[in-house]
C-alpha positions, -999 to 999 in steps of 0.1 A, spaced: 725 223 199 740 201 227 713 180 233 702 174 193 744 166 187 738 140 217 704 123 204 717 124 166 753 107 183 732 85 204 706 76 176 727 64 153 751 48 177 722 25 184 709 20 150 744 7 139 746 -16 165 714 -29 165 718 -34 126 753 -49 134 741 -68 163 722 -102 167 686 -99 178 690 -115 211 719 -92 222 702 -55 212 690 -41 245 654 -42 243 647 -15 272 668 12 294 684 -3 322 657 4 346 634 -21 341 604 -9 336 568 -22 353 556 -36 321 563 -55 295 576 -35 265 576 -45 229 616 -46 219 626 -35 182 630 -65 161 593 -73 178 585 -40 160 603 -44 128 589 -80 125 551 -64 128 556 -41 96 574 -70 79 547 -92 84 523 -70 61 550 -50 42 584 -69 35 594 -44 18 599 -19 54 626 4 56 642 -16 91 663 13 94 640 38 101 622 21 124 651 9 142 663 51 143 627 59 156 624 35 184 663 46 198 652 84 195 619 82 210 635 62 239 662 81 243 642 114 245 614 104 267 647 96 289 635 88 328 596 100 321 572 80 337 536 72 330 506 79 356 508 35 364 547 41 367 553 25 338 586 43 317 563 68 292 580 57 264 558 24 268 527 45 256 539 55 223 554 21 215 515 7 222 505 34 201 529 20 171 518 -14 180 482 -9 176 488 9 142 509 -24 133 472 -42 138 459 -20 112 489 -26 89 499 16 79 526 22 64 564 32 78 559 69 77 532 66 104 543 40 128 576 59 129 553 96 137 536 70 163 563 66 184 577 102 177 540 117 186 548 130 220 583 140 218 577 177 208 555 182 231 576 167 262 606 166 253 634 189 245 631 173 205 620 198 179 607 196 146 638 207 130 655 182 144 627 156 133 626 170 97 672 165 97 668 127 113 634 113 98 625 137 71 599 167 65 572 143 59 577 128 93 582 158 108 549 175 95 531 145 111 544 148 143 539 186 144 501 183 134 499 151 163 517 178 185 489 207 182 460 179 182 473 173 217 468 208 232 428 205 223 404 196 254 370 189 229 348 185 261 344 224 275 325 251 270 305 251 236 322 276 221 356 265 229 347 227 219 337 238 186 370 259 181 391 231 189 368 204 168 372 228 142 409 229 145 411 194 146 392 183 115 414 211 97 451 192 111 436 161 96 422 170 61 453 178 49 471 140 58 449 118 75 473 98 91 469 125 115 444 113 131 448 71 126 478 78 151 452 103 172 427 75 176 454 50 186 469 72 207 435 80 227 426 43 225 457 30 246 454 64 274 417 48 276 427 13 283 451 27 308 426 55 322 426 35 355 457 54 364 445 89 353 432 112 384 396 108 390 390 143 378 400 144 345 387 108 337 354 122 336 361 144 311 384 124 289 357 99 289 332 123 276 354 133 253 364 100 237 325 92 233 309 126 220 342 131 193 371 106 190 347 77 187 321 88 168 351 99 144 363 64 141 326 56 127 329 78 102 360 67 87 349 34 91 371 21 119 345 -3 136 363 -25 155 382 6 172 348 21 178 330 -1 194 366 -4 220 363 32 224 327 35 231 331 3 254 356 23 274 341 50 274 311 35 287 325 17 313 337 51 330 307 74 325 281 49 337 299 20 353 267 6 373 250 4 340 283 -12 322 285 -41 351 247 -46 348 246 -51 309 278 -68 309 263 -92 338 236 -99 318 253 -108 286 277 -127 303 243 -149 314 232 -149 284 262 -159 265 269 -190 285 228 -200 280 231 -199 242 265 -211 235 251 -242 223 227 -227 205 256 -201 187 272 -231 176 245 -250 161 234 -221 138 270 -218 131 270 -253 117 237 -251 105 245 -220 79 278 -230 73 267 -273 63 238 -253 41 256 -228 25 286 -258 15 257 -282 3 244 -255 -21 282 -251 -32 293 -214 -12 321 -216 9 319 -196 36 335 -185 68 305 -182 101 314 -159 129 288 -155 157 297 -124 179 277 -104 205 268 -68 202 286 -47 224 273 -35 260 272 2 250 255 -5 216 229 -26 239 226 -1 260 224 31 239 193 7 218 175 2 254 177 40 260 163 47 226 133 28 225 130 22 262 125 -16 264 145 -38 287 172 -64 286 148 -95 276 128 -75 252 163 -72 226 163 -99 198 195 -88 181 221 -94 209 238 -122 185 247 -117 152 264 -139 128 288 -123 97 287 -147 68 321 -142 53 323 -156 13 348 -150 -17 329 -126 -42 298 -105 -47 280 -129 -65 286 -154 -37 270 -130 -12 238 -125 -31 235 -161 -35 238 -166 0 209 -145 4 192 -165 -15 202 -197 5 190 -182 37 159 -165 30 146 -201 13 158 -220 45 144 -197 70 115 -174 74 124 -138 66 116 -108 91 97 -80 76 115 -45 66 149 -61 78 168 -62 46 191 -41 41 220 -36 7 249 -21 18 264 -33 -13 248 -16 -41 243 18 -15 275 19 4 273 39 34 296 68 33 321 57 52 330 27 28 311 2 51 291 -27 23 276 -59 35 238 -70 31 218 -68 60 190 -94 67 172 -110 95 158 -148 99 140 -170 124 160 -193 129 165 -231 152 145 -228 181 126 -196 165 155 -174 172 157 -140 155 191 -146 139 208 -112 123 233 -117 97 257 -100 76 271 -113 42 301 -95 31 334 -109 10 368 -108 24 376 -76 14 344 -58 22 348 -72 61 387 -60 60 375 -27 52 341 -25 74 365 -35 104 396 -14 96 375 12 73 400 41 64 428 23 74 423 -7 54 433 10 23 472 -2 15 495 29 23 523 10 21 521 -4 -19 546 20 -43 537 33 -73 503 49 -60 508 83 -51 509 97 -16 484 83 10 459 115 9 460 109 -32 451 73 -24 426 82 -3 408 107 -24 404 79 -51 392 49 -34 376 62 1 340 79 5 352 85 44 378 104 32 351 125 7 332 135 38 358 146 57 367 172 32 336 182 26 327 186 66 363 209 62 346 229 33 315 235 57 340 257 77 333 283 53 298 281 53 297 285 95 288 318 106 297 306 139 319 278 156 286 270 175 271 263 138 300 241 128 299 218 162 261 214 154 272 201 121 296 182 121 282 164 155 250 157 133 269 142 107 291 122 133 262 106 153 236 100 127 230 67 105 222 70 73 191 65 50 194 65 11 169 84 -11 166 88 -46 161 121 -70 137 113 -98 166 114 -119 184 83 -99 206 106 -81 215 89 -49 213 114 -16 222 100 17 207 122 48 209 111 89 186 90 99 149 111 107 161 138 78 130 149 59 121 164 28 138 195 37 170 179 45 172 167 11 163 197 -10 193 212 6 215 183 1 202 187 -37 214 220 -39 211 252 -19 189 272 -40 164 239 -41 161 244 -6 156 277 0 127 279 -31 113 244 -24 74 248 -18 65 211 -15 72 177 -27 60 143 -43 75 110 -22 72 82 -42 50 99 -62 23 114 -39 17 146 -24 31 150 12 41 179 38 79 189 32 86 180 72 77 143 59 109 123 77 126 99 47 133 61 49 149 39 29 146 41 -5 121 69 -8 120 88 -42 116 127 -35 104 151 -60 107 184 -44 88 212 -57 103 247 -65 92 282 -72 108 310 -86 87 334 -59 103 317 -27 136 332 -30 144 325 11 127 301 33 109 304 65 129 311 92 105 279 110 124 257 87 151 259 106 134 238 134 124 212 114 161 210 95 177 180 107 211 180 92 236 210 102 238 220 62 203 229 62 199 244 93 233 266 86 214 271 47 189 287 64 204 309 89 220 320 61 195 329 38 173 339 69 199 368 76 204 373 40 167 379 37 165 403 69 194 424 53 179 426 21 147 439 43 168 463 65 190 476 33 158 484 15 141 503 43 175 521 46 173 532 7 138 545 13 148 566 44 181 579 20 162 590 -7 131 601 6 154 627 31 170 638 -4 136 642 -17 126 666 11 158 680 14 159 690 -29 191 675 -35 200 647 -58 211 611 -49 232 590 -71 248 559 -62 276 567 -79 278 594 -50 274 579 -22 299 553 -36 324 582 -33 318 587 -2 318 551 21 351 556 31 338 583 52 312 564 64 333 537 72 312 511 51 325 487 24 294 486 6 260 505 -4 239 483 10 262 480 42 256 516 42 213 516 37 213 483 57 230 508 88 203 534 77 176 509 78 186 493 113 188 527 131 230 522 133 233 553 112 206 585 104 201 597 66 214 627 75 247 614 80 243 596 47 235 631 32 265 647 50 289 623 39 280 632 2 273 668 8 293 683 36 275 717 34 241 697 39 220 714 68 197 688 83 160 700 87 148 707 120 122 683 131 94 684 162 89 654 184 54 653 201 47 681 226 48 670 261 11 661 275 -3 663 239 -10 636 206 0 662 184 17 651 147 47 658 147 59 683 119 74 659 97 43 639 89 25 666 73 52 663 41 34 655 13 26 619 10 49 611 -18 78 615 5 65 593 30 77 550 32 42 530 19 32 507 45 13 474 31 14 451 61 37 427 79 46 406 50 60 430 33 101 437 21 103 459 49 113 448 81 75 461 98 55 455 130 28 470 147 24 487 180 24 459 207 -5 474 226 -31 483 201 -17 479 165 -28 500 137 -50 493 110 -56 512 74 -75 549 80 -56 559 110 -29 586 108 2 568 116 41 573 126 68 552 124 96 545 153 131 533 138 143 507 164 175 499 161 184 464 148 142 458 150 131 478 115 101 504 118 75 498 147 39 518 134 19 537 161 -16 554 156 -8 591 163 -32 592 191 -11 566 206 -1 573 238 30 555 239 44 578 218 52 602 242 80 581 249 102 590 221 93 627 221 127 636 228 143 616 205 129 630 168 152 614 148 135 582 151 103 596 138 96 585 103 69 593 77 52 565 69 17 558 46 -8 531 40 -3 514 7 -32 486 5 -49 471 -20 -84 466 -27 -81 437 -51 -56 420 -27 -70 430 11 -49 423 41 -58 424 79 -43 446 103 -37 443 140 -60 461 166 -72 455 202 -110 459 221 -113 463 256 -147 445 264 -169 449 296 -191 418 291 -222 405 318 -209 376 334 -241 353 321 -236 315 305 -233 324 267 -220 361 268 -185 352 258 -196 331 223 -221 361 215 -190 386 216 -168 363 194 -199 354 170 -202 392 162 -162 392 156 -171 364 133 -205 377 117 -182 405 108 -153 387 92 -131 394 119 -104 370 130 -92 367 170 -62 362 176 -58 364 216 -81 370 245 -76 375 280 -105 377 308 -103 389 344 -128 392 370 -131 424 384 -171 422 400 -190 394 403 -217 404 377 -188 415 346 -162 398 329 -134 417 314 -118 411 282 -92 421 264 -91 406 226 -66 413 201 -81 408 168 -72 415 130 -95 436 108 -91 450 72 -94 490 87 -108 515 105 -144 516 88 -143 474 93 -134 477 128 -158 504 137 -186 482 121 -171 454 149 -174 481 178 -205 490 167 -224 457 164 -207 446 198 -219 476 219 -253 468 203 -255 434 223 -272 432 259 -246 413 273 -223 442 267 -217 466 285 -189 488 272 -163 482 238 -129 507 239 -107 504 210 -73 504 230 -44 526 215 -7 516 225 
């Protein structure tokens, strides 16, 4: 209590005599003098006054005292009195003209965390709104993003949830990381690494998204400069060069556009600017050209007083100059999504110069420089900042909905893949036939889209019409593009392959989704036909309504929780039975007798209590023996794996000696196929074959012959007169594959065919 009665005392000691006071006499830093120049309060009032007269001088004047006051004798890495950084931090958001409320949270940012301030005694001096923003910049501070996966995606997660709620939040974040990067210099060498990496993979690309260009490209620039500063010095180097070459060629096609654009009666503001070096450089990485193959470095943003104006100027400068192909772009009618409009075009202009231009009004250049921040926070009448910001900014529209994607994550790991996707990729704009507009990352296809339609598109979508024609559902989208995508009700979860193609994190995390959905549904299912097929053997009566009775003692929430257990090998049916009937004796059941291929005693239950087997494909999570498979007309058995679903073994097999002590994974299992609809089954032939030119295409044109399909071979040389083979092939059953045998062995070049059994 001592020290908030001093800094209240102290506080408004100051702010009286700084309102009493003239300018020139209010001490303008403590009386150590620090290494740099600082900016003094009526500097800082005078910034917000010279965007919003109507600034409360007070506050300020009570914000700058207490921040300097509590940050005392602290000192900066350069030396420099710490309370320097936070009054850049306010100074920079003075550039982007914010309103009161977050300049004063600027320069209170870092006094929770190192100081002996609190947020009570923020909310009693400046006010719970004040205080809340200085709290959330306070737990932003503790997050390292670059680390471990798993931890990065925690604390990304963390941060996108402190800034959904006010994003103020993170305007005074960026400016905050913007001034430590502009005085990294001073940081130790072994963190600047890392907050280098940082500020490129999250805080800048961040500043894209809500539009923030101008900060950016600064950050990236910075950023740059540390990670790769031999690349940085070369690049710069070379623009430098290049810069000084073309000056007087910048300022003729300044002159040039601006004299033709006034004769035709648009007046227009010119501004010829360089890209910058990490933009260059990132572009020479991509599509691996050099330094003299770029013909973009210059661009020139035609700036004009209305909409109409800036199609006209089109208009001028396609007629003057000679257009280049496919590099028109209208961000006006197709705003990107984070706010940024201009029109887009490319010319060749004096001296055959690819010149790039942008035509934007006033406003529309204000808000592609400042994007999010552009928006006027400090006008009355319009409702809190996050209000304003839900009405008139698309940035601040994707940023909840990347928040509402939380939900959807099964995993951090899933919501860092997501959100960096959505962070780092351009856009392209695609229609619905409908006129629904759908913006995806640049190289989304077909895919991407039906999930960005809706989910249940995506996961029934069977193919698609773009622009009208036929074409695979990995197509990648452009500009522009109509997609039709094609649904059907029979596709109720899509291949689990999707999920490579999948460029954007919502359909990748769509389809993990529906994959495990899918793979449960399989697993509970099994599960239900273990349950009831025990009850059936066992003459007692299953009821859901039953077993619903009884989950609390199996510790399950659900039914299906409980046959999805059953169906991975987590829990036996006779626990299931138990559970409902305590006085239930399980059966006793005979494994496979050591040294023998006997069946064991379960199988010989008549077949109605025994799980059909159809194939692979099936709703029952199924595979075949590894070494060998099994095809329709052997006697089979089924091994419950746990978390793999049923694995079917011949009951010659030797392998399956190997669960002999374990009979509760045996399970009775049938064929089920179907003559009108035949499938192929999995099986393996051990070939000797005469090592003769030829020998190898007569064994596979008997597979063929046959209407048998290979699906692996492997040779090895064991004499120098036979080869031996091993090919895993997929016939329709036993009598099919002993027609195979047969016709092989028949051959001269053969010497031997053994069916092998796993």
């Amino acid at each position: 209590m001592a020290i908030l009665r001093r800094i209240i005392r102290q506080v408004w000691a100051t702010a009286d005599a700084v309102a009493a006071a003239p300018a020139d006499s209010v001490p303008a830093r403590p009386a150590k003098a620090p290494r740099a120049k600082m900016m003094r309060q009526y500097d800082l009032v005078e910034r917000v006054r010279a965007y919003n007269p109507a600034t409360d001088e007070d506050l300020l004047n009570r914000a700058y005292v207490y921040a300097m006051v509590a940050h005392g004798e602290q000192k900066r890495a350069s030396g420099d009195p710490y309370f320097s950084h936070p009054l850049e931090v306010a100074a920079i958001l003075t550039d982007l003209k914010l309103d009161d409320a977050t300049i004063v949270a600027a320069l209170l940012h870092d006094t929770i965390e190192d100081t002996e301030s609190t947020r009570t005694e923020i909310d009693q001096i400046f006010g719970p709104e004040i205080g809340a923003l200085v709290e959330g910049l306070t737990k932003l501070k503790r997050l390292e993003l670059v680390s471990r996966e798993a931890k990065q995606a925690e604390n990304l997660r963390k941060l996108l949830l402190a800034i959904a709620d006010d994003v103020r939040v993170l305007l005074v974040k960026l400016a905050d990381r913007l001034h430590n990067m502009r005085t990294l210099e001073f940081v130790p060498e072994a963190s600047r690494h890392r907050i280098a990496e940082e500020t490129l993979d999250i805080y800048a690309p961040l500043a894209g998204r809500m539009g923030m260009q101008e900060m950016r490209e600064e950050l990236e620039d910075l950023a740059f400069l540390v990670l790769d500063p031999d690349a940085h010095a070369v690049v710069t180097q070379r623009l430098d060069a290049l810069t000084d070459r073309s000056r007087n060629l910048i300022g003729e096609i300044e002159a040039q556009l601006t004299a033709n654009l006034k004769k035709n009666g648009v007046s227009a503001l010119v501004i010829g600017r360089r890209k910058q070096p990490f933009s260059i450089w990132m572009k020479m990485e991509r599509k691996s050209i050099g330094f003299e193959q770029l013909s973009d470095i210059f661009g020139f943003r035609i700036v004009v007083n209305s909409v109409a104006e800036a199609y006209r100027t089109v208009g001028i400068v396609h007629t003057t100059w000679p257009v280049v192909p496919g590099r028109f772009k209208d961000y006006i009618s197709t705003p990107k999504q984070n706010d940024y409009r201009s029109i887009h075009t490319t010319v060749i202009g004096p001296g055959n110069q690819r010149v790039e231009l942008q035509i934007r009004t006033e406003e529309m250049h204000r808000v592609n420089e400042y994007g999010i921040a552009a928006h006027a926070f400090y006008k009355d009448g319009i409702g809190s900042p996050t209000e304003l910001l839900q009405r008139e900014s698309n940035a601040f529209a994707w940023l909840r909905h990347t928040v509402e994607v939380l939900s959807e994550s099964a995993n951090p790991e899933e919501f860092l893949e997501h959100t960096k996707m959505e962070l780092f990729h351009d856009q392209v704009f695609c229609f619905t036939p409908k006129g629904k507009l759908i913006a995806l990352p640049r190289r989304a296809n077909v895919i991407d889209f039906a999930y960005a339609v809706h989910t249940d598109v995506g996961n029934s979508a069977v193919g698609c019409k773009i622009n009208g024609k036929f074409a695979p559902l990995s197509s990648e989208l452009e500009n522009g593009d109509e997609v039709e995508v094609l649904t059907s009700q029979a596709q109720t979860s899509p291949p689990s392959a999707w999920e490579q193609l999948a460029v954007t994190g919502k359909a990748r995390a769509a389809i993990r989704r529906a994959t495990r959905t899918a793979v449960r549904d399989q697993y509970a299912g099994l599960g239900r036909r273990i349950v009831e097929r025990l009850f059936m053997r066992a003459k007692i009566a299953y009821a859901d309504d039953k077993l619903k009775g009884a989950l609390p003692r199996l510790a399950r929430a659900s039914i299906d929780d409980v046959m999805a257990a059953v169906g991975r090998g987590e829990m036996k049916a006779s626990d299931v039975a138990r559970a409902m009937y305590p006085d239930y004796k399980e059966e006793a059941r005979l494994g496979v007798k050591k040294g023998t291929t006997k069946k064991p005693a379960s199988t010989t239950k008549p077949a109605s209590t025994a799980i059909p087997i159809r194939g692979i494909n099936t709703d029952l999570p199924v595979k075949f023996a590894p070494n060998g498979g099994a095809v329709p007309g052997d006697r089979i058995v089924g091994i419950v794996t746990p978390g793999e679903g049923i694995t079917i073994y011949p009951i010659q097999a030797p392998a399956l000696k190997d669960f002999e002590e374990e009979p509760e994974r045996w399970l009775d299992v049938r064929w089920d196929t179907d003559e009108a609809s035949p499938r192929r089954f999995p099986a393996r032939l051990h070939v000797q074959n005469v090592n003769e030119p030829g020998s190898l295409a007569q064994v596979a044109g008997v597979i063929a012959e046959h209407d048998g399909n290979i699906d692996n071979i492997g040779m090895s040389r064991r004499s120098p007169d036979f080869t031996e083979l091993t090919i895993d092939l997929e016939v329709y059953d036993l009598k099919h594959l002993n027609a195979i045998i047969a016709q092989l062995r028949a051959k001269s070049v053969v010497a031997s065919v053994e069916r092998v059994n796993g």
